[in-house]
C-alpha positions as CSV (number, residue, x, y, z in Angstrom):
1,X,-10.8,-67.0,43.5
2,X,-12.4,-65.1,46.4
3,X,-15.9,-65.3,44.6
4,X,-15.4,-69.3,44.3
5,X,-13.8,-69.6,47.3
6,X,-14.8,-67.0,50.2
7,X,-12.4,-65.6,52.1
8,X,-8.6,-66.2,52.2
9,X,-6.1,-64.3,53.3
10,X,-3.3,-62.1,51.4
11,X,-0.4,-64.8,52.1
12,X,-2.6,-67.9,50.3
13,X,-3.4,-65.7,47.9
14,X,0.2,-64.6,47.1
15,X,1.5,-68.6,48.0
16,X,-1.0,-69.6,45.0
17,X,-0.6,-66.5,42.3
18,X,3.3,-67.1,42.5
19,X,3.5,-63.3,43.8
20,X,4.0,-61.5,46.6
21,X,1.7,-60.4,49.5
22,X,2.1,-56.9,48.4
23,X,1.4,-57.6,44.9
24,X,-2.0,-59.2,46.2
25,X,-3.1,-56.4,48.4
26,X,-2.3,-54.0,45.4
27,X,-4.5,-55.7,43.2
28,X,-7.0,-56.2,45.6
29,X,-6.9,-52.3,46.5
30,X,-7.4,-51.9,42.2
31,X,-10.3,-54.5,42.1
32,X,-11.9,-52.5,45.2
33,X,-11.5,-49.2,43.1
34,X,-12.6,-50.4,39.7
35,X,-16.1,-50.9,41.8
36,X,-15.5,-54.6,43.2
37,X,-16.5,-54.7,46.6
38,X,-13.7,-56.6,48.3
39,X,-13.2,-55.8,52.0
40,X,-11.5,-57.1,54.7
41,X,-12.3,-59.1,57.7
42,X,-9.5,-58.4,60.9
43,X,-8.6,-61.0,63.1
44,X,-8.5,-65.3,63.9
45,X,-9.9,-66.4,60.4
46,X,-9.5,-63.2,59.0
47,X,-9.0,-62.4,55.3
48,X,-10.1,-60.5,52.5
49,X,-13.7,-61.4,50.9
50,X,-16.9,-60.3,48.2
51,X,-19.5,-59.0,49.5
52,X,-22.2,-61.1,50.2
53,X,-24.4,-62.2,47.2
54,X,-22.2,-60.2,44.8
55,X,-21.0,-61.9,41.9
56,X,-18.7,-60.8,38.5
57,X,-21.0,-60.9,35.5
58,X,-19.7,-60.9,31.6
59,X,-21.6,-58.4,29.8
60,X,-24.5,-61.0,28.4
61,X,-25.4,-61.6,24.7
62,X,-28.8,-62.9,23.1
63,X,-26.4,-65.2,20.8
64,X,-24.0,-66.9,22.6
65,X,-23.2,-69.8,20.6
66,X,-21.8,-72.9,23.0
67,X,-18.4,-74.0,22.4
68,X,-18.8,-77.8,21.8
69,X,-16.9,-80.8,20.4
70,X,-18.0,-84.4,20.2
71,X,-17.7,-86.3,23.5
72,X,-17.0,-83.6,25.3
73,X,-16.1,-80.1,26.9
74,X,-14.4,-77.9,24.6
75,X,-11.0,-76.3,25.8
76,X,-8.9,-73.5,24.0
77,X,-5.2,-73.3,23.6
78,X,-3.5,-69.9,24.9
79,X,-0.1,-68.7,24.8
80,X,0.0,-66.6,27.9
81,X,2.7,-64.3,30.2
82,X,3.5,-64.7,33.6
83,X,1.7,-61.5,33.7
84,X,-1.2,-62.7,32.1
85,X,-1.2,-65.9,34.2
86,X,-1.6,-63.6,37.4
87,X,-3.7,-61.1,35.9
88,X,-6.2,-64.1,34.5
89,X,-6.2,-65.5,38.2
90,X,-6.7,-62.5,39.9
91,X,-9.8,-62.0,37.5
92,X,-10.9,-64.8,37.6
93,X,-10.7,-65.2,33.6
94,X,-9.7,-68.2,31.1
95,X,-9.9,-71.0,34.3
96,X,-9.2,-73.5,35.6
97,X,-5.8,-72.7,33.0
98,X,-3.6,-75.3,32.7
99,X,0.2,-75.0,32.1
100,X,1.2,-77.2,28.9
101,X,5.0,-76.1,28.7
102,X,6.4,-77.1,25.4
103,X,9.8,-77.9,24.1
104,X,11.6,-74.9,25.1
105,X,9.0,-72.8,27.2
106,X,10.4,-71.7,30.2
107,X,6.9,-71.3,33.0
108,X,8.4,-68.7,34.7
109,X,9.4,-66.4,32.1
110,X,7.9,-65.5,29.1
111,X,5.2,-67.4,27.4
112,X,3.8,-71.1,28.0
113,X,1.1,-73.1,26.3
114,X,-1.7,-73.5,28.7
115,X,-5.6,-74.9,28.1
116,X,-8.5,-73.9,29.7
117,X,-12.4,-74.6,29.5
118,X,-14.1,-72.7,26.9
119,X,-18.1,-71.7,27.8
120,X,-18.7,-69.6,24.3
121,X,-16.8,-67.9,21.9
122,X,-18.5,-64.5,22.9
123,X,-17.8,-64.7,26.8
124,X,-14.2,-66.5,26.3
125,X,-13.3,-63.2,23.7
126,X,-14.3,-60.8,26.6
127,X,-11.8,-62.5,28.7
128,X,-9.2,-63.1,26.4
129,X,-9.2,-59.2,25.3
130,X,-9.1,-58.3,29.0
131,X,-6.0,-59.5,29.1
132,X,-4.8,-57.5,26.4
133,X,-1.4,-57.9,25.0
134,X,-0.5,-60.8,27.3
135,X,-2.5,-63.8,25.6
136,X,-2.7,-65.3,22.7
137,X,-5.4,-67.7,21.2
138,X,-4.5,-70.7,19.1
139,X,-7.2,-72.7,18.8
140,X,-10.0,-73.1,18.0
141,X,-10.1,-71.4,14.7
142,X,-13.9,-69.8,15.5
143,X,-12.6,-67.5,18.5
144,X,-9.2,-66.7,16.8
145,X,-11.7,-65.0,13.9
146,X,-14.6,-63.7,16.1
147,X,-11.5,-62.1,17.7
148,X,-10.0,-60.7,14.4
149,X,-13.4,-59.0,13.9
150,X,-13.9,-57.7,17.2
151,X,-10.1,-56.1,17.2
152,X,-10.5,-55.0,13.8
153,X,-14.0,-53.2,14.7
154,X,-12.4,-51.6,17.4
155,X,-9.6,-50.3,15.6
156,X,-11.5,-48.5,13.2
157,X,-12.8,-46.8,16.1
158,X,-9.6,-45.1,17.1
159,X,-8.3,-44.6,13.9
């Protein structure tokens, strides 16, 4: 958000994440030390911000194939947490994500169906696995098995 958007302050930050203001300036203080360089700004039209001309990368690849269907932009289908909806937002990952709650699904607890633009199988993989245990891909097919190989790769490493 704040490298789409600028600054904003703690409170539409929280008002917007569905969390509290001291959720938001914990995970701002994380981003900060993780190497981000959020800072704030005191005072009348004060708030928290990027620095200026920095902007969040994804580790690039030579290959990335573009995720594309007839007539269109391609979107993925998630299953997601709460957790994983704030975590996603805060990182600025699997967006704009849109809430499809199903027959059942309650929003704000436990998992929902959402969509969200997908740019590549490669880059849309580095965000799902950020998120770790609190997303699931269903569709399309291609990401669910470039994901199966990447988790299975990775396993073999720790094994």
């Amino acid at each position: 958000m704040l490298s789409r958007e600028g600054r904003t302050t703690a409170g539409d930050l929280a008002r917007r994440l569905e969390v509290s203001e001291r959720t938001v300036l914990r995970d701002l203080e994380v981003l900060s030390g993780s190497g981000v360089p959020v800072y704030a700004v005191r005072g009348p039209g004060g708030g928290f911000q990027l620095l200026e001309g920095y902007s969040p990368t994804l580790p690039t690849e030579t290959c990335l194939r573009p995720a594309s269907r007839r007539g269109g932009t391609s979107r993925m289908t998630v299953r997601i947490t709460s957790e994983g909806r704030r975590v996603a937002a805060v990182l600025g990952y699997l967006q704009p994500l849109r809430i499809r709650p199903a027959a059942g699904e309650d929003p704000d607890h436990g998992w929902v169906t959402a969509t969200c633009r997908m740019r590549s199988v490669s880059s849309m993989a580095v965000e799902v696995l950020a998120l770790g245990p609190h997303v699931e891909v269903m569709a399309p097919p291609e990401l669910r098995a470039h994901l199966t190989t990447l988790v299975r790769r990775t396993a073999r490493l720790y094994r």
